[in-house]
N, C-alpha and C positions, 0 to 999 in steps of 0.2 A: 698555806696550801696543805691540804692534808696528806699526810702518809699514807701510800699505794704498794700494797704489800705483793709480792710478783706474783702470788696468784690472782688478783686482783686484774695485776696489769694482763697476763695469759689470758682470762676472761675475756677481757678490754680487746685485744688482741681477734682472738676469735669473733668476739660480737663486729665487730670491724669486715672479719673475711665473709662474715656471712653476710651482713650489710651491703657488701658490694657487690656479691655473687649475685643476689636479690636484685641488685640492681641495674646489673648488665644484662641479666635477663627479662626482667620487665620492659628494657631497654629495647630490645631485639623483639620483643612479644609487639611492641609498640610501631617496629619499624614493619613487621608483618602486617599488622594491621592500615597501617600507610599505605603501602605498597596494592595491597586490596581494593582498597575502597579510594585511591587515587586510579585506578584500572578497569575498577567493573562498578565503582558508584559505592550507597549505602551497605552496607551488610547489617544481615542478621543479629540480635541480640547474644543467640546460642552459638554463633558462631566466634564473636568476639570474647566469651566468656569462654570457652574453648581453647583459643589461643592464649586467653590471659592468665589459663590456669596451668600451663605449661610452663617448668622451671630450667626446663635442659638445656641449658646454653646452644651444644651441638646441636641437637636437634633445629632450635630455633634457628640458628644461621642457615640451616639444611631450608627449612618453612620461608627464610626470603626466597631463598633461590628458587624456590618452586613456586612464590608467587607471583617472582618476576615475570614466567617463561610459563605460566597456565593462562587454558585457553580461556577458562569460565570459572565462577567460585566454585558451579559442583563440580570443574575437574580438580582445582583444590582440592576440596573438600575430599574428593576420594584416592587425591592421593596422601590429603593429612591421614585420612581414615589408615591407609599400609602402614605409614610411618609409626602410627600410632599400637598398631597391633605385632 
């Protein structure tokens, strides 16, 4: 096994926290788009490239709850549009 010099391992470390961060939020980008399209059916291409391209953890849990509880995708839609600006 080769020698792992600690910054090596710090590297390793970080590439790790960001691996995960990456992944709870695609995680949650994923459960928004569930939540949609178990609700109101197909969605749009631009819509789901949208959401997938959103990395903010907070935000994104904020994006379930308001897809739970919206009436229609465009009221979604305009309320991702406030959240977003």
């Amino acid at each position: 096994m080769p020698y792992v010099t600690s910054v090596e391992r710090i590297g390793i470390a970080k590439g790790r926290a960001i691996g995960l961060a990456e992944g709870k939020a695609e995680g949650k980008a994923e459960a928004v788009l569930l939540v949609l399209e178990n609700r109101f059916g197909s969605l749009g291409i631009r819509l789901k490239k949208k959401i997938l391209a959103i990395h903010d953890e907070t935000l994104l849990t904020d994006l379930i709850a308001v897809a739970l509880v919206a009436e229609s995708i465009k009221d979604f839609e305009g309320k991702l549009k406030a959240k977003l600006t």
